[in-house]
C-alpha positions as a LaTeX table, in Angstrom:
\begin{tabular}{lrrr}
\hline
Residue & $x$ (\AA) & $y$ (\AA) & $z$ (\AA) \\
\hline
Unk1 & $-89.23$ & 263.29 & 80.90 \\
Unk2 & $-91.56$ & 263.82 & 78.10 \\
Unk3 & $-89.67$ & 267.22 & 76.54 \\
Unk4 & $-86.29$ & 264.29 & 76.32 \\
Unk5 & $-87.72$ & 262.49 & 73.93 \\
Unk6 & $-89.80$ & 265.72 & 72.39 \\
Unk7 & $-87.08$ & 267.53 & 72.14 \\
Unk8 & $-84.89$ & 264.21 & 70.49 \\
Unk9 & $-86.74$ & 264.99 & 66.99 \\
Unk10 & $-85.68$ & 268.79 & 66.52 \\
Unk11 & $-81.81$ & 268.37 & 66.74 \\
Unk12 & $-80.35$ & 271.48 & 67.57 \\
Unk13 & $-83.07$ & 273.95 & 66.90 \\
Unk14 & $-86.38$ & 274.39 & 69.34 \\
Unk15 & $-86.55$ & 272.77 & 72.48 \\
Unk16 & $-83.64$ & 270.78 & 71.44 \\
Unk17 & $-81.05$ & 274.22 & 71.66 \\
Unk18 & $-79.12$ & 274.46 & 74.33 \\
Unk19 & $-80.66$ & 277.66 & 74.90 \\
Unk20 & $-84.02$ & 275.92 & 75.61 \\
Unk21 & $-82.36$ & 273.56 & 77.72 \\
Unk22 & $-80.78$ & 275.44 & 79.88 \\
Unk23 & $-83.81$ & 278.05 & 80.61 \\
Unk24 & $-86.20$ & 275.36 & 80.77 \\
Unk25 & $-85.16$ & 274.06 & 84.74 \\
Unk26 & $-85.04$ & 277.59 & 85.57 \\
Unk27 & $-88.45$ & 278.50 & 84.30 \\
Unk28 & $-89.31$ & 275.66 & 86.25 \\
Unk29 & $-88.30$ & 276.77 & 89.77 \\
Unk30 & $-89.24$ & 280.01 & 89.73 \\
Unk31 & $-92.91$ & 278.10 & 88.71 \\
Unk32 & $-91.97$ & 276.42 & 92.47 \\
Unk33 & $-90.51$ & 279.76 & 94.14 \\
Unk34 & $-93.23$ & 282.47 & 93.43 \\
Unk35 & $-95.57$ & 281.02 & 95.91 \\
Unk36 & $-93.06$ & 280.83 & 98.46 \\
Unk37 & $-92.05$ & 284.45 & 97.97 \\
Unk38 & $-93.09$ & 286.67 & 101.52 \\
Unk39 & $-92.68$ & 290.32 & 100.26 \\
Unk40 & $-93.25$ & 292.45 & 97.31 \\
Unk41 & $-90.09$ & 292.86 & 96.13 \\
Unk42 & $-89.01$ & 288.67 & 96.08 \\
Unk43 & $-92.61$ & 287.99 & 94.61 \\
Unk44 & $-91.99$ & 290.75 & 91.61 \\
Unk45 & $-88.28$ & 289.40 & 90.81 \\
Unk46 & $-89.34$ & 285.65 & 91.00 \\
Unk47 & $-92.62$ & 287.19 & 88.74 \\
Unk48 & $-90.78$ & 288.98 & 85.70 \\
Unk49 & $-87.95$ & 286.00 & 86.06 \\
Unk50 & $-90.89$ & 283.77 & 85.14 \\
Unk51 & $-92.25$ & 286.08 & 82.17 \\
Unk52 & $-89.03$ & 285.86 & 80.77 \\
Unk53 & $-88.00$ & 282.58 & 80.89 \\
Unk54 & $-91.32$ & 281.54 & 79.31 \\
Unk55 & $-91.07$ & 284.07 & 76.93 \\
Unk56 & $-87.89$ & 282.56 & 75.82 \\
Unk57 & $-89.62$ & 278.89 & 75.72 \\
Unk58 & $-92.06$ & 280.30 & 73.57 \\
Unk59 & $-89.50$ & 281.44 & 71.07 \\
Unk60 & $-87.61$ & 278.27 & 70.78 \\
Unk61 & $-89.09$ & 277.67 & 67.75 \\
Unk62 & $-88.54$ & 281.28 & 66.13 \\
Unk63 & $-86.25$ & 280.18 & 63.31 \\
Unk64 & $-88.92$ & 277.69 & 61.95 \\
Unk65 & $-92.18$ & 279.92 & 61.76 \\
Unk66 & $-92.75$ & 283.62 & 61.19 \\
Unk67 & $-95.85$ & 282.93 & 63.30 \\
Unk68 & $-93.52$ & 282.67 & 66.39 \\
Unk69 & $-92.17$ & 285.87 & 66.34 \\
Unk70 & $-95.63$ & 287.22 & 66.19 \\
Unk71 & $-96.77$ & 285.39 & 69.33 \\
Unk72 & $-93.24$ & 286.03 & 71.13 \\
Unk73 & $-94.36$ & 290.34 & 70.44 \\
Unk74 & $-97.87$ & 289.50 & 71.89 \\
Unk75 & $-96.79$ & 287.53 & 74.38 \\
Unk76 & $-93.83$ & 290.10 & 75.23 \\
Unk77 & $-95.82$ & 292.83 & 75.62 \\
Unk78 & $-98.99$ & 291.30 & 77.45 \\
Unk79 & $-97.07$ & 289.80 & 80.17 \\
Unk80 & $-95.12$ & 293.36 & 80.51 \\
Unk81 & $-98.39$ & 294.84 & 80.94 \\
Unk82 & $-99.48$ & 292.78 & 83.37 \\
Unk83 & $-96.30$ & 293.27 & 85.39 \\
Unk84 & $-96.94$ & 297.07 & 85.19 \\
Unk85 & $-100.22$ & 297.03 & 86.51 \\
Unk86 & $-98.80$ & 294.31 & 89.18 \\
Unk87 & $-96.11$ & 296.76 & 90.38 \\
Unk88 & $-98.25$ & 299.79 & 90.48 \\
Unk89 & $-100.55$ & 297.73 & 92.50 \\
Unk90 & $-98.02$ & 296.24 & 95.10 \\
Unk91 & $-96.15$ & 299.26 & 95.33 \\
Unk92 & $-99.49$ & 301.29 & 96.11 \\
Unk93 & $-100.38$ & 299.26 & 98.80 \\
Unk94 & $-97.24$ & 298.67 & 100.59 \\
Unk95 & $-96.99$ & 302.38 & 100.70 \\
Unk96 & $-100.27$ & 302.72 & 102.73 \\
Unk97 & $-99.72$ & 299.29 & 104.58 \\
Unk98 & $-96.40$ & 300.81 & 105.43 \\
Unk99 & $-94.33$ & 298.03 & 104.70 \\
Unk100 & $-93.80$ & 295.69 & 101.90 \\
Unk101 & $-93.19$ & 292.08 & 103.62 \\
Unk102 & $-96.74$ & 290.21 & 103.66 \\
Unk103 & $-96.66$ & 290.41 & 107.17 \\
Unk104 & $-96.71$ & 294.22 & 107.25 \\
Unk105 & $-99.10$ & 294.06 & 104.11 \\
Unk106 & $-101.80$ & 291.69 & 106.22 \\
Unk107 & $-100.91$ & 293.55 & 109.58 \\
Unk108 & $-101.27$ & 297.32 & 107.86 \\
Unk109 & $-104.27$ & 296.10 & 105.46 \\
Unk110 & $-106.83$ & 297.74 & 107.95 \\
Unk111 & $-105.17$ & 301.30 & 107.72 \\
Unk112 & $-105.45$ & 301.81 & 103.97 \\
Unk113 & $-108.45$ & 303.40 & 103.01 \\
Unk114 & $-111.46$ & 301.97 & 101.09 \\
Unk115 & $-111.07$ & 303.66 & 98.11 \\
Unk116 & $-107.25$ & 303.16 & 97.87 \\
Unk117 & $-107.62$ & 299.39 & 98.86 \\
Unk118 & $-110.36$ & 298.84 & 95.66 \\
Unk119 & $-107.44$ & 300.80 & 93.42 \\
Unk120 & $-105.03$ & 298.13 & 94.43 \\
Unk121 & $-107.67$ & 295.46 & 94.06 \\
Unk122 & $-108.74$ & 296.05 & 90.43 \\
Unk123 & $-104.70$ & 296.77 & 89.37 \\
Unk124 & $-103.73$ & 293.15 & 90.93 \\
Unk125 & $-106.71$ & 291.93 & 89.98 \\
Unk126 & $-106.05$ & 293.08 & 86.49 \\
Unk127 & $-102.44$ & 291.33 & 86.15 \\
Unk128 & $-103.13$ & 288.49 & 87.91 \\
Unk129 & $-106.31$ & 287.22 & 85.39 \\
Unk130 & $-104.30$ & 288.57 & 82.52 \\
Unk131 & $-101.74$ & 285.83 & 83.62 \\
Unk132 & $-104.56$ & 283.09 & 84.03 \\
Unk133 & $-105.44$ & 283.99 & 80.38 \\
Unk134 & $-109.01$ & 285.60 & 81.12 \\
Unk135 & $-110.47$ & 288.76 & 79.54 \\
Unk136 & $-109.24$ & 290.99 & 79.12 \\
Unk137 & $-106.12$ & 290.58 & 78.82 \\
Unk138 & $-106.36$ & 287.49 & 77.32 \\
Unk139 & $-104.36$ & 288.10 & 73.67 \\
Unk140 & $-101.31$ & 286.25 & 74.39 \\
Unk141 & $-102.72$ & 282.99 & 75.64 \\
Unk142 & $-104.21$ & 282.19 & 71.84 \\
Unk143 & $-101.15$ & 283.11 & 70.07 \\
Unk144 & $-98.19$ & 282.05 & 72.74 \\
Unk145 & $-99.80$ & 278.46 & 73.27 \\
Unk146 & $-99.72$ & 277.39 & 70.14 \\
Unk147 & $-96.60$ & 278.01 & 68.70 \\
Unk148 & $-94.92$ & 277.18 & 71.89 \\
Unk149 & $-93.21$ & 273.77 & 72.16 \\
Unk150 & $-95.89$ & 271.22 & 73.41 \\
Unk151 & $-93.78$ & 270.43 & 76.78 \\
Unk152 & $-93.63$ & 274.06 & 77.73 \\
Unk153 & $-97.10$ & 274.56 & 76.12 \\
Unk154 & $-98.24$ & 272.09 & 79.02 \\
Unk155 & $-96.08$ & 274.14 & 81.68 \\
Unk156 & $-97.56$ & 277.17 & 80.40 \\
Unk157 & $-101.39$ & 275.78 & 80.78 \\
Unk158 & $-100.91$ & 273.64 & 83.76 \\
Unk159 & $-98.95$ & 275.30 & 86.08 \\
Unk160 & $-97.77$ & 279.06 & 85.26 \\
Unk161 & $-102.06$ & 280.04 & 84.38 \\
Unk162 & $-102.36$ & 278.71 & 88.19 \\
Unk163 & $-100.02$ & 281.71 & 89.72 \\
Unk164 & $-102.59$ & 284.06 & 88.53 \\
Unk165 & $-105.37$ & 282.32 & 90.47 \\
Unk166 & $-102.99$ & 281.87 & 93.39 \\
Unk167 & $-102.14$ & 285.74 & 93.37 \\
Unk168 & $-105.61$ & 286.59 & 93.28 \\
Unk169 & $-106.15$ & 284.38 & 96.39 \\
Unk170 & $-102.83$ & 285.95 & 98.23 \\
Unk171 & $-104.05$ & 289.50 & 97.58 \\
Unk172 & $-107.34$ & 289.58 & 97.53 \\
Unk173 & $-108.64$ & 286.95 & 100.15 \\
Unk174 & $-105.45$ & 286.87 & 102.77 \\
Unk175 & $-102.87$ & 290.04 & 102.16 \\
Unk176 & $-106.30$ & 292.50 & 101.76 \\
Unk177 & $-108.33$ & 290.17 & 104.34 \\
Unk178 & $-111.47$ & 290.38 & 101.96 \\
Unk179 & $-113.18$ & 293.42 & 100.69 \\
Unk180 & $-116.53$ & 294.27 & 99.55 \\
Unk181 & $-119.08$ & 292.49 & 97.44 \\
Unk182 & $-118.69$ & 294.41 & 94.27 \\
Unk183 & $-115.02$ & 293.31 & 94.36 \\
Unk184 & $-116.33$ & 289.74 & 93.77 \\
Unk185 & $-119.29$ & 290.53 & 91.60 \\
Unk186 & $-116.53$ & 291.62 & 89.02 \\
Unk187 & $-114.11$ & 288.66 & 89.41 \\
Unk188 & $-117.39$ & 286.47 & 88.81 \\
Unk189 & $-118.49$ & 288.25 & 86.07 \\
Unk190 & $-114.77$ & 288.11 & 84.29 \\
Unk191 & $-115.18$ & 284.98 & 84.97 \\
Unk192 & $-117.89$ & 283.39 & 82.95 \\
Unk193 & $-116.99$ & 286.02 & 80.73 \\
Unk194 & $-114.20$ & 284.01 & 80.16 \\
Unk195 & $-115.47$ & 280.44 & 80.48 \\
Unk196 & $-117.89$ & 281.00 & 77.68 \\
Unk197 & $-115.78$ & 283.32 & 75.61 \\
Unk198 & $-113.06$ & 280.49 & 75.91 \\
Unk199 & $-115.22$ & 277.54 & 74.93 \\
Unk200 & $-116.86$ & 279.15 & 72.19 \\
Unk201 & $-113.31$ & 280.20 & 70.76 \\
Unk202 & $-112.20$ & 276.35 & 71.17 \\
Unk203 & $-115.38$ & 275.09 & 69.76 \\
Unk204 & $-114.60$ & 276.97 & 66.50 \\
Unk205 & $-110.65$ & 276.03 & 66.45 \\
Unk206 & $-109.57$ & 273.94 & 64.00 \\
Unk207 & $-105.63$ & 273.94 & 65.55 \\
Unk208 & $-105.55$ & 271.42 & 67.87 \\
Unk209 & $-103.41$ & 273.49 & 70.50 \\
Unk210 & $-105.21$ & 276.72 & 69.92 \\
Unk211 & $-108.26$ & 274.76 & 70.84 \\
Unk212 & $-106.69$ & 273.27 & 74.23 \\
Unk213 & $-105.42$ & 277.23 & 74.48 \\
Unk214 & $-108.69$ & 277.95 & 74.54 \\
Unk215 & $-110.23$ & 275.90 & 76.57 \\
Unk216 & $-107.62$ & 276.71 & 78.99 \\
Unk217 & $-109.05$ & 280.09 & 79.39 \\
Unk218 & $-112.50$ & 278.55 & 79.68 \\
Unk219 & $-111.18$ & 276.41 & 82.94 \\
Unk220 & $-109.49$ & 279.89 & 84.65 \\
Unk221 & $-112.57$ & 281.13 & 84.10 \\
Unk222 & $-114.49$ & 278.60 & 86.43 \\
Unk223 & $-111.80$ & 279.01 & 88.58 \\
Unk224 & $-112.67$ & 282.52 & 88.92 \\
Unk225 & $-116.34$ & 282.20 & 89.38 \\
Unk226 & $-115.44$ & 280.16 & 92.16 \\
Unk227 & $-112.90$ & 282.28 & 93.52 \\
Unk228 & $-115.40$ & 285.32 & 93.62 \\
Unk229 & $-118.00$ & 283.31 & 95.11 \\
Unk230 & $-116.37$ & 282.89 & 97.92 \\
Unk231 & $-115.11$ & 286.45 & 98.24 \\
Unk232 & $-118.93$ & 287.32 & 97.79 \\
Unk233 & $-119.61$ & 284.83 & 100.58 \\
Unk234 & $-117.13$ & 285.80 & 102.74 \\
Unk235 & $-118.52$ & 289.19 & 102.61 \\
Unk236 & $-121.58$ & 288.46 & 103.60 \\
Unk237 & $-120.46$ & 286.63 & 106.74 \\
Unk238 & $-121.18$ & 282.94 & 105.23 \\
Unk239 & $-117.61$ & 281.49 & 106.15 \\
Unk240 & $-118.77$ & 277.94 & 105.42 \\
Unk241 & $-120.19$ & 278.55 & 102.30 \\
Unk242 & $-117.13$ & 280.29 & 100.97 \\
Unk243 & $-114.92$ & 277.82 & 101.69 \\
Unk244 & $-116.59$ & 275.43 & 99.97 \\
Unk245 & $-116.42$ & 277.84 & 97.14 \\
Unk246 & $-112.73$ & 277.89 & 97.48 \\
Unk247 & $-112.30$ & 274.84 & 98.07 \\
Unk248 & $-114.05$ & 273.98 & 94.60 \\
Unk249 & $-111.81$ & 276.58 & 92.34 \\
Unk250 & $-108.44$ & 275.10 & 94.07 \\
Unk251 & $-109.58$ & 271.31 & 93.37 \\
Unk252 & $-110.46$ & 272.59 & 89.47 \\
Unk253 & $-107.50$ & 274.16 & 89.32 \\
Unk254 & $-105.25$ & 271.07 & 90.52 \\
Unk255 & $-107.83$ & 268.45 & 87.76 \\
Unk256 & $-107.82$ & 271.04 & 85.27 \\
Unk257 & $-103.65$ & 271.42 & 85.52 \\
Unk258 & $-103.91$ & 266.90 & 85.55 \\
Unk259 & $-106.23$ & 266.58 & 82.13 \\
Unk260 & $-105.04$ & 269.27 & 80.71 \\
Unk261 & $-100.88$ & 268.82 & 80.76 \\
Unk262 & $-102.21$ & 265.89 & 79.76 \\
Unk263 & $-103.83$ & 266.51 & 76.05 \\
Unk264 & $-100.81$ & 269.08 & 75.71 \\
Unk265 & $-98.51$ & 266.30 & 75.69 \\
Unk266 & $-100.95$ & 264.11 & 73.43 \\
Unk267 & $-101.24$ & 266.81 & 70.91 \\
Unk268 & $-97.26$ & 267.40 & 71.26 \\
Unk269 & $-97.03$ & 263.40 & 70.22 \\
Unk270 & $-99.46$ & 264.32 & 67.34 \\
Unk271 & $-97.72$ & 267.52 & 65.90 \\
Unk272 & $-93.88$ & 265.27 & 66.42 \\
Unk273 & $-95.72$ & 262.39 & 64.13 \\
Unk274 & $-97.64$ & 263.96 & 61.65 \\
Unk275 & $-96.09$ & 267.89 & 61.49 \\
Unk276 & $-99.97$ & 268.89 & 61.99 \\
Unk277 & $-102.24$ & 270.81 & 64.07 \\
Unk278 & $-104.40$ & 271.33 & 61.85 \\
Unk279 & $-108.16$ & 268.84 & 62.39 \\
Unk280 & $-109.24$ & 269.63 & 58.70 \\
Unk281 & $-105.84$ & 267.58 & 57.88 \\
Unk282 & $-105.56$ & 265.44 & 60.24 \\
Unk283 & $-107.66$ & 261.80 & 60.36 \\
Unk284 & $-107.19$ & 257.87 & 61.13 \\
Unk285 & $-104.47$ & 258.54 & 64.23 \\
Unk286 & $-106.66$ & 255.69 & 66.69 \\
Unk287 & $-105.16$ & 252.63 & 64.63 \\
Unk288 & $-102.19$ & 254.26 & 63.85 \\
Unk289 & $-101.53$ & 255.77 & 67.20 \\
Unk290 & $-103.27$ & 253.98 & 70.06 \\
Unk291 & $-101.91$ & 255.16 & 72.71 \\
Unk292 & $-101.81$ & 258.66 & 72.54 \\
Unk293 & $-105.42$ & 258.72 & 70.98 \\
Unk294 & $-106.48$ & 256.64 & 74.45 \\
Unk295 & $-104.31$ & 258.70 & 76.72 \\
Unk296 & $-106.21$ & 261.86 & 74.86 \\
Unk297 & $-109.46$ & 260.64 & 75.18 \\
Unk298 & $-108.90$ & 259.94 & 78.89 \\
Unk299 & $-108.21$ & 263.40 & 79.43 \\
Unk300 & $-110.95$ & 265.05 & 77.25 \\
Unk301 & $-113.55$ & 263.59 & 79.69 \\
Unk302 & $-111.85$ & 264.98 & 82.56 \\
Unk303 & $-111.95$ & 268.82 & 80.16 \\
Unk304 & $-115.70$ & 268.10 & 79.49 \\
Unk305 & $-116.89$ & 267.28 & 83.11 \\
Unk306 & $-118.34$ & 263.98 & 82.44 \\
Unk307 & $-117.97$ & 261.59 & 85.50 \\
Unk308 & $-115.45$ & 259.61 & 86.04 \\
Unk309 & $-113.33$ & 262.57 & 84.42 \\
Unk310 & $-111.68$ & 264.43 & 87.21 \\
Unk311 & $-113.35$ & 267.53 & 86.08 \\
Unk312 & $-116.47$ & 266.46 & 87.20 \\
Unk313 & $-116.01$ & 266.47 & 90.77 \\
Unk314 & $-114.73$ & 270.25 & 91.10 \\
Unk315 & $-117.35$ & 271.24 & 88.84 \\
Unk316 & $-120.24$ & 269.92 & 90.52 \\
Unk317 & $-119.00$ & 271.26 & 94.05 \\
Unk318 & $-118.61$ & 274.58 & 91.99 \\
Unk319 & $-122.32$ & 274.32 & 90.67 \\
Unk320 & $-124.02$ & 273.19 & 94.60 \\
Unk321 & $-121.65$ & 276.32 & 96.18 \\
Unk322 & $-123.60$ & 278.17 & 93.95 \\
Unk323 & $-126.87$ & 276.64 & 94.59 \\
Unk324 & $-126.34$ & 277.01 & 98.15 \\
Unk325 & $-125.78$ & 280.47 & 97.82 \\
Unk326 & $-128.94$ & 281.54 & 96.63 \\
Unk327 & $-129.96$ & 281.75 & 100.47 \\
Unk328 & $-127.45$ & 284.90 & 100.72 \\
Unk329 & $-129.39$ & 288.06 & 100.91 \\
Unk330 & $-129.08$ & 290.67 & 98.14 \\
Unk331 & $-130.44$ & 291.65 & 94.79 \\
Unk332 & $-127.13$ & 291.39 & 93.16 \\
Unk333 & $-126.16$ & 287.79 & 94.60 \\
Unk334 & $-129.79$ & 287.04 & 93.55 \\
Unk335 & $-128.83$ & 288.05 & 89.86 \\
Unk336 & $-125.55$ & 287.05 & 89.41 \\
Unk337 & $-125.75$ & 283.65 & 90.87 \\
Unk338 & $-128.29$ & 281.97 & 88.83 \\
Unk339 & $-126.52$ & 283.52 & 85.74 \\
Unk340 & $-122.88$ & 281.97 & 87.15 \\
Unk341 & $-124.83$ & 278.64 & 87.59 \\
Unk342 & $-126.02$ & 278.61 & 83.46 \\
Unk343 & $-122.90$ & 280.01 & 82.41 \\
Unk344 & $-121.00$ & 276.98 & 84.39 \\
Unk345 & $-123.75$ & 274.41 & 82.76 \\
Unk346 & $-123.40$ & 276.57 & 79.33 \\
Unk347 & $-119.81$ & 276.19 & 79.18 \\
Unk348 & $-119.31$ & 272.30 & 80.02 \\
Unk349 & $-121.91$ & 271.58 & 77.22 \\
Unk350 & $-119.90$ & 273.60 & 74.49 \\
Unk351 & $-116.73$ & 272.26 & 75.82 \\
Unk352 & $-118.34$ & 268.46 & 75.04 \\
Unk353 & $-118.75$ & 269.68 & 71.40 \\
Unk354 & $-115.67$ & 270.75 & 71.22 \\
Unk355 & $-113.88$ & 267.86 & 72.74 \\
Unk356 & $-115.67$ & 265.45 & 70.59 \\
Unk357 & $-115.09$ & 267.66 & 67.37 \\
Unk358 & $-111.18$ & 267.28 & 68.31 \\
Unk359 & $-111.63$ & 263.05 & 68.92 \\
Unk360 & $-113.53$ & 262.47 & 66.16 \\
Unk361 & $-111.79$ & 264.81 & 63.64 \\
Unk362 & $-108.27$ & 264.37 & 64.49 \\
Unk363 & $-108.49$ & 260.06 & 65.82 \\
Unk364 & $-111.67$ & 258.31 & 64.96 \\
Unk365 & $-112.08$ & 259.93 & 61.61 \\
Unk366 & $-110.54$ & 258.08 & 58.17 \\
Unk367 & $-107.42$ & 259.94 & 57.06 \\
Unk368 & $-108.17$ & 263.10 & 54.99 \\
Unk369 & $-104.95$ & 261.96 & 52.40 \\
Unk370 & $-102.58$ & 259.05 & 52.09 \\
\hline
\end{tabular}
């Protein structure tokens, strides 16, 4: 509903071609079918059909900026990359599970040895964090974001970063059936890798939809603390405590797709009005634009975790799963954990800074030039 009257403005260039149109409801579903995909080969089909219908979202804009292009070659070959070490993955452990439905995967998980089960853990685990836009494979997320159009920007960041986490969860926690702790040590520490990397990037953006870009990869990478929590839980026998971990990363990852489709949009209204991204150029949009500058404000306290922002809630569950665990046994959990808990506190204080730089810059600030 919103890309109708986005799309209005660019006649028939952009998101208003009929190119755009017509791979935008596709994109779309396979967004919907990739979850419901039961073997390898459905799940890698409905995958790459979902690279390249995005990719061709991101180009709509390719006859208007040079800078398009660019991101369309970044974003081109990262997501190939990611489908490489996907299928090498897959493939390697439905030849040792002896099957490639998830059924035989789950039933024939047991029978693959340890070392060749880590292999396949750390390939998957690989492309699926690529696609949630953590390190290291992070490059295209920057680049493709912003010169996206702003609906498919919010697709992008709201709902197609999620199918990483959710592969992550299929392979590593259900299709594999767990796996040891070092597994999870490493998701964790990718992930506040990422969270801080992320914010810190944001904090210094001055483009409005690099910055959400940004802070996109600072949210996946809470998600992914969480998510290794409670693999690290699990394998230490604390069921209840990992689920509670999980339970945190899949709330933050339904809030974080809410506020965060939701300043996509607002900067999309922004860049339609005014042509600019840019917060050095941009000033005076809360009396000339009340609405959106309300609607974004609404959703920047759910990005910074400020109650009654929906981002608090899955946060704090995310920081007490963490407390908690500090009763698990082990030197490393002992480490790691009080580090996750300051990177978690770390990032939500840069991400107020750079929330309020982007309100006060961009809305409550005079205008920079008639």
């Amino acid at each position: 509903v919103y890309g109708i009257g986005y799309a209005a403005g660019h006649g028939p260039h952009g998101l208003g071609s009929r190119t755009a149109q017509a791979v935008l409801p596709p994109f779309a579903l396979t967004l919907v079918l990739v979850p419901v995909a039961a073997s390898v080969s459905a799940f890698l089909a409905l995958w790459e059909l979902m690279a390249l219908g995005s990719l061709l979202l991101v180009l709509a804009e390719h006859r208007e900026r040079a800078s398009v292009r660019q991101a369309g070659v970044w974003y081109a070959v990262m997501t190939h990359l990611g489908l490489v070490l996907l299928l090498a993955g897959l493939a390697l452990f439905a030849a040792g599970a002896g099957g490639e439905t998830f059924a035989a995967l789950r039933a024939g998980a047991h029978t693959v040895s340890p070392a060749v089960r880590g292999l396949v853990f750390v390939l998957v685990a690989l492309a699926f964090t690529s696609k949630a836009g953590a390190l290291p494979l992070h490059a295209w997320l920057p680049r493709a974001h912003p010169e996206a159009p702003s609906p498919v920007s919010a697709l992008m960041s709201a709902a197609m970063v999620n199918l990483g986490i959710y592969g992550l969860v299929r392979t590593g926690l259900d299709l594999l059936g767990g796996g040891p702790a070092w597994w999870w040590l490493g998701l964790i520490a990718v992930g506040g890798a990422s969270a801080v990397y992320g914010i810190l990037q944001a904090a210094m953006a001055s483009d409005l939809k690099r910055l959400l870009a940004y802070s996109t990869s600072e949210n996946m990478g809470l998600v992914l603390i969480g998510v290794g929590a409670s693999g690290l839980f699990a394998a230490h026998g604390d069921r209840p405590l990992a689920a509670l971990a999980l339970c945190a990363a899949l709330l933050h990852v339904v809030n974080h797709s809410a506020f965060k489709a939701l300043l996509f949009c607002a900067a999309g209204s922004v860049l339609r009005s005014t042509g600019l991204r840019d917060l050095d150029r941009l000033g005076g949009l809360r009396s000339r634009m009340p609405v959106t500058a309300a609607l974004f404000a609404v959703a920047a306290l759910g990005a910074v975790a400020l109650p009654p922002g929906n981002g608090f809630i899955s946060e704090w569950l995310l920081l007490q799963s963490l407390i908690h665990g500090l009763a698990v046994p082990g030197v490393a959990v002992a480490v790691v954990l009080p580090l996750s808990v300051a990177l978690v506190a770390l990032s939500a204080g840069i991400a107020a800074a750079a929330f309020v730089k982007a309100l006060g810059a961009g809305r409550r600030s005079r205008p920079r030039a008639p």
